[in-house]
VOGUGU-543841 format. One record per residue: residue number from 0; x negated, y, z of N, C-alpha, C, O in turn; residue in one letter. Coordinates in Angstrom, 1 decimal. Each point is the difference from the previous one (the first is absolute). Example, Ala and Ser with C-alpha at 12.3 -4.5 7.8 and 13.67 -1.06 7.14 Angstrom:
NODE     i     n_c1     n_c2     n_c3    ca_c1    ca_c2    ca_c3     c_c1     c_c2     c_c3     o_c1     o_c2     o_c3   aa
NODE     0    -13.2     -5.7      7.8      0.9      1.2      0.0     -0.9      1.2      0.0     -1.0      0.0      0.7    A
NODE     1      1.4      1.1     -1.4     -0.9      1.1      0.0      0.8      1.1      0.8     -0.5      1.1      0.1    S
//
This chain:
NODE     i     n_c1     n_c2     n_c3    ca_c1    ca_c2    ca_c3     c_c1     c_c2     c_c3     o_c1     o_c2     o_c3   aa
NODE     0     38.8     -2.9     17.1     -1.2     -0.3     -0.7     -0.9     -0.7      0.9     -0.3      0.4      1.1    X
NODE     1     -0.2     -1.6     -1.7     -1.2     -0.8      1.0     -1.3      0.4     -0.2      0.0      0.0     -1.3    X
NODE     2     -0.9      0.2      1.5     -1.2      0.3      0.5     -0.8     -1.0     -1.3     -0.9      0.6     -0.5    X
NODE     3      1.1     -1.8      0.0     -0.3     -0.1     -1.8      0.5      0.8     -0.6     -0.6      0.0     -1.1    X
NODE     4      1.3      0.6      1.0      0.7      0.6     -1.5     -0.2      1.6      0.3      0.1      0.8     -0.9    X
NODE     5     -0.3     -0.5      2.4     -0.4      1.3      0.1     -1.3      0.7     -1.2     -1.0     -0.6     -0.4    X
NODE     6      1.3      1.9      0.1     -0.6      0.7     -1.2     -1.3      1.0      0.8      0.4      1.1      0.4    X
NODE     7     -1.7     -1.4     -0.2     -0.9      0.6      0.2     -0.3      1.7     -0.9      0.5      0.3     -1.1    X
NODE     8     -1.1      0.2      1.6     -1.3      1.2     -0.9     -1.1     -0.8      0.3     -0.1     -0.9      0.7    X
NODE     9     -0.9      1.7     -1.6     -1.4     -0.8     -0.3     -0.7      0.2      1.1     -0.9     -0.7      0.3    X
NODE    10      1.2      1.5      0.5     -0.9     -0.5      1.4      0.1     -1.4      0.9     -0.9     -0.3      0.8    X
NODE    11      2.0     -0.6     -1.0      0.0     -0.5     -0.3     -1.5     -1.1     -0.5     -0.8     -0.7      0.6    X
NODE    12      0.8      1.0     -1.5     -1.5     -0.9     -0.9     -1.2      0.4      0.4     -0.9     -0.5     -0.6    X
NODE    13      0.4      1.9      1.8     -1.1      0.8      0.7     -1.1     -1.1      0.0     -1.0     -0.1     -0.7    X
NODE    14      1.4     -1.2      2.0     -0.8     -0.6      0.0     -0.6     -1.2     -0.9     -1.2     -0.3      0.0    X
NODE    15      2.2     -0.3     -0.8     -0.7     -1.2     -0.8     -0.3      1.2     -1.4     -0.9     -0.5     -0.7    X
NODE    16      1.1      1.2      0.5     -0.7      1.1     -1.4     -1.4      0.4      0.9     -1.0     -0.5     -0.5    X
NODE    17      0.9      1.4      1.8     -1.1      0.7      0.7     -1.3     -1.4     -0.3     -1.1      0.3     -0.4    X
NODE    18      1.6     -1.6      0.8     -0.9     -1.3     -0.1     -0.6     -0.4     -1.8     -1.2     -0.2     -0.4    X
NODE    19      2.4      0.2     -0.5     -0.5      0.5     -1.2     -1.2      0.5     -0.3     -1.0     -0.7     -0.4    X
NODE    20      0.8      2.5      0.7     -0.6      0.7     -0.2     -1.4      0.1      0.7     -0.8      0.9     -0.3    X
NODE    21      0.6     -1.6      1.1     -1.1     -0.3      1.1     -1.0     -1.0     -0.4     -0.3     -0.9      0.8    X
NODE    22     -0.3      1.0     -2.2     -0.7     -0.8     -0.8     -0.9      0.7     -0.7      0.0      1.3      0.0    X
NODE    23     -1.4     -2.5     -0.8     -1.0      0.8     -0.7      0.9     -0.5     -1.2      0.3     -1.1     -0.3    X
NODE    24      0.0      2.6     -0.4      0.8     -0.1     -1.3     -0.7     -0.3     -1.0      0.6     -0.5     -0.9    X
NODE    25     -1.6      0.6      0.7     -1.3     -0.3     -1.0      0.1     -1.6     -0.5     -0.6     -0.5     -1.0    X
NODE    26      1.4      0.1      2.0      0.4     -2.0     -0.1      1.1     -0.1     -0.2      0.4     -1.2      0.3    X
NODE    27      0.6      1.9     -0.8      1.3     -0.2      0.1      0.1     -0.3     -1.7     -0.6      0.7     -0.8    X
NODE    28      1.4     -1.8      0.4      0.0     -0.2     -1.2      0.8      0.6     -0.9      1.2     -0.3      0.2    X
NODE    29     -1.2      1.2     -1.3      0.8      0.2     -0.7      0.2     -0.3     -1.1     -1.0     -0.1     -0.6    X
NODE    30      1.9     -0.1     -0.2      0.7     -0.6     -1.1      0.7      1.5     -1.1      0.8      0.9      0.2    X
NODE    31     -1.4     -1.4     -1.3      0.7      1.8     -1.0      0.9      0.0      0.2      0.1     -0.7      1.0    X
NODE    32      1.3      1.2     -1.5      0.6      0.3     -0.6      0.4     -0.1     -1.3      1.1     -0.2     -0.5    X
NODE    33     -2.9      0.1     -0.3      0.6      0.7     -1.3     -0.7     -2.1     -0.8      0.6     -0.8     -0.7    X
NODE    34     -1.5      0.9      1.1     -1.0     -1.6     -0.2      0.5     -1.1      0.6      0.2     -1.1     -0.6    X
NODE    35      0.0      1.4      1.9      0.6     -1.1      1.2     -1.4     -0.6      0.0      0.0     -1.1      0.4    X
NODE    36     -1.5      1.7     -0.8     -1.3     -0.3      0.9     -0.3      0.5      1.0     -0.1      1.2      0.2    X
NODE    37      0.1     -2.5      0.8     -0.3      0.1      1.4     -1.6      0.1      0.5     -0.9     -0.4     -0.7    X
NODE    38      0.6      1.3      2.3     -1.1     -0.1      0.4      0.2      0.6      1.1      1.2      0.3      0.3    X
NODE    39     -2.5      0.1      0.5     -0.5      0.8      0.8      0.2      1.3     -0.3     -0.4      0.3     -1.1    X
NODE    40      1.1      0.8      1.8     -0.1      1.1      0.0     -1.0      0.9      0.2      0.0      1.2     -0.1    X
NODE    41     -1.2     -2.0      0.5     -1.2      0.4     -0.5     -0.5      0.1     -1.2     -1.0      0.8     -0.1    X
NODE    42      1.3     -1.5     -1.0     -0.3      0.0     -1.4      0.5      1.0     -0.5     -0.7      0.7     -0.8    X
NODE    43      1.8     -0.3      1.1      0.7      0.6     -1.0     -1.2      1.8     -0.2     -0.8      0.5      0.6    X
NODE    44      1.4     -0.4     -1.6     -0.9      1.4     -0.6      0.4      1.4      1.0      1.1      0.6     -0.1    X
NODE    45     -1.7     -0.4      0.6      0.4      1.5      0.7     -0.5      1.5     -0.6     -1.2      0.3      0.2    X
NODE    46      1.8      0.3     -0.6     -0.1      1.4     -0.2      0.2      1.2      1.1      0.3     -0.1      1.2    X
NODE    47     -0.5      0.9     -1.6      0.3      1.2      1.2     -0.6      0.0      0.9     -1.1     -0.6     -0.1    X
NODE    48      1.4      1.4      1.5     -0.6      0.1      0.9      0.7     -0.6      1.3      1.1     -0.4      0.0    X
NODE    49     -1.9      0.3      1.1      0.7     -0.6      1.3      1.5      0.6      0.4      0.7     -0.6      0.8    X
NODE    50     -0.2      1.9     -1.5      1.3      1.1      0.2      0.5     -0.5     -0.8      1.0     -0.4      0.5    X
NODE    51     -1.0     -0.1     -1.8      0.4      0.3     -1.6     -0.2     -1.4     -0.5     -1.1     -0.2     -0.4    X
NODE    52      1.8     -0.7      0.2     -0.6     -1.4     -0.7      0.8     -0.4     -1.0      1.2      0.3     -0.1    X
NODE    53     -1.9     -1.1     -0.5      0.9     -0.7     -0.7     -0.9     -1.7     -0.3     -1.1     -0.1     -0.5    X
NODE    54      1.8     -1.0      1.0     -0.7     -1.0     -0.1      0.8     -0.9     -1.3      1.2      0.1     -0.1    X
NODE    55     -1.8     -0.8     -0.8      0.1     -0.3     -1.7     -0.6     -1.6      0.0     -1.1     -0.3      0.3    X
NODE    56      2.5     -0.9     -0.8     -0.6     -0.9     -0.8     -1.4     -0.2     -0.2     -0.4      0.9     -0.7    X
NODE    57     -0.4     -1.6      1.0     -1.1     -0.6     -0.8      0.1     -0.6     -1.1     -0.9      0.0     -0.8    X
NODE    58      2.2     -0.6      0.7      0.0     -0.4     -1.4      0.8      0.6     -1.1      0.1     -0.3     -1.2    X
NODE    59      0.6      1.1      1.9      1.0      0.4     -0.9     -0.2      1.9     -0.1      0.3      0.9     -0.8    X
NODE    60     -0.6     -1.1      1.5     -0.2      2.0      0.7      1.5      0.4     -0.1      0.3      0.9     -0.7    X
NODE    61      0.6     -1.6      1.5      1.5      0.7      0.5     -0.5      0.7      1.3     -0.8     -0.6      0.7    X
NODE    62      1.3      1.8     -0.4      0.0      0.2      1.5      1.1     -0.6      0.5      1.2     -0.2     -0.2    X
NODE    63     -2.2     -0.1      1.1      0.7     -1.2      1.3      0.8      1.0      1.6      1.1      0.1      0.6    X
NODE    64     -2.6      0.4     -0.6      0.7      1.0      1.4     -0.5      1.5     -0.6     -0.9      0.2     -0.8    X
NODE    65      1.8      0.6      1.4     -0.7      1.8      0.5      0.3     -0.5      1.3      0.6     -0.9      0.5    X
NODE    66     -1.6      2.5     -0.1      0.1      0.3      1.5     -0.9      1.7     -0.2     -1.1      0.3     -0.4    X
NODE    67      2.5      0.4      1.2     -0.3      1.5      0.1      0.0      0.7      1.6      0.9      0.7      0.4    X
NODE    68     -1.7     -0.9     -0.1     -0.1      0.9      1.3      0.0      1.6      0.3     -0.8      1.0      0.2    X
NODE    69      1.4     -1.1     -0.2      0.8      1.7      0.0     -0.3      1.3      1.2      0.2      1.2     -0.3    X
NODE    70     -0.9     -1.9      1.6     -0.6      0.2      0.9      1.7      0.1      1.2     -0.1     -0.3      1.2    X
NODE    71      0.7      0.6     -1.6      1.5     -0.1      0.4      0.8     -1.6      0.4      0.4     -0.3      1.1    X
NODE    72     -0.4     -0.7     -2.1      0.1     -1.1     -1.0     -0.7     -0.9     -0.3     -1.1      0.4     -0.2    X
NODE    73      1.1     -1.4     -0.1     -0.6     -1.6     -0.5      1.0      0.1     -1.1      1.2      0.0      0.4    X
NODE    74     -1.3      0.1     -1.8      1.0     -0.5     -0.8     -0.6     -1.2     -0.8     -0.7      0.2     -1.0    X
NODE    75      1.1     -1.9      1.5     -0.5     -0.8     -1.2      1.3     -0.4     -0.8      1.2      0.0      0.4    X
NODE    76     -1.9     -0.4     -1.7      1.4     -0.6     -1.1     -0.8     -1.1     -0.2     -1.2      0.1     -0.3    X
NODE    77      1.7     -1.3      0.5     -0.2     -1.7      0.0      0.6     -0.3     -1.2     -0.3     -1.2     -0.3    X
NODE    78      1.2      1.7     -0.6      0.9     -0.3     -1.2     -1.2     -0.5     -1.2      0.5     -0.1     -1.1    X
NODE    79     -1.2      0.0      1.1     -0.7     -0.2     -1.0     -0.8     -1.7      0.5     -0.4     -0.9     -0.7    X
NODE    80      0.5      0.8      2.1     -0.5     -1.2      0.3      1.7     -0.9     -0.1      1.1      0.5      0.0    X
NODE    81     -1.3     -1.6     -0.1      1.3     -1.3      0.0      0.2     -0.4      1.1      1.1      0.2      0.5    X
NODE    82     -2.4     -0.8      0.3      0.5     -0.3      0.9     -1.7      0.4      0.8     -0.9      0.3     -0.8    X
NODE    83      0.6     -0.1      2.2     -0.9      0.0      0.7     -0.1     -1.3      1.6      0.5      0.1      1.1    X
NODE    84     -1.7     -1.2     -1.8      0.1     -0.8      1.5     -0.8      0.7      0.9     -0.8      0.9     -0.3    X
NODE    85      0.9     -1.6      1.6     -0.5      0.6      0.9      0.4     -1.2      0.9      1.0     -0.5      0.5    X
NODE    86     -2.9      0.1     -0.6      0.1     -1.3      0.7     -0.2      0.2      1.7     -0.6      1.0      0.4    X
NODE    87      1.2     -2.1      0.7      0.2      0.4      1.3     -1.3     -0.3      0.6     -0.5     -0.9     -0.7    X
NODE    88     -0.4      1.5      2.0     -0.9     -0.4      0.7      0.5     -1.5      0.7      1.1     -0.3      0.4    X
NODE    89     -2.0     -0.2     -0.5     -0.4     -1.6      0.6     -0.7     -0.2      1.3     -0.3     -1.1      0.5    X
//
């Protein structure tokens, strides 16, 4: 087996994912799911609390993300967003 075709685990992906996440997400663009209307993940409608969320379509009111903090856990579900950009520092 050569060193291309070799099969990683996700640690593996630590550093270019850790770089991902090292952003103000408030600018990260998201796109529905259910609309395919795009924006700022700042627009989007937020409910809940800073533990407990649920962020919602502006135009459509699909939930886009949860996020449950469990105090154990981070649990987010992204299934409701299509796609999420996340533009790079300049």
């Amino acid at each position: 087996m050569t060193d291309d075709t070799m099969v990683l685990d996700g640690n593996a992906a630590a550093g270019a994912l850790g770089s991902l996440f090292a952003f103000d997400v408030t600018m990260a663009i998201v796109r529905c799911g259910n609309c395919n209307a795009s924006g700022p993940l700042a627009e989007l409608r937020f409910f809940g609390s800073p533990q407990a969320m649920v962020l919602r379509c502006r135009h459509c009111d699909e939930v886009n993300i949860r996020l449950l903090e469990t105090g154990r856990t981070i649990n987010l579900d992204l299934s409701g967003a299509a796609r999420i950009e996340i533009g790079r520092a300049t």
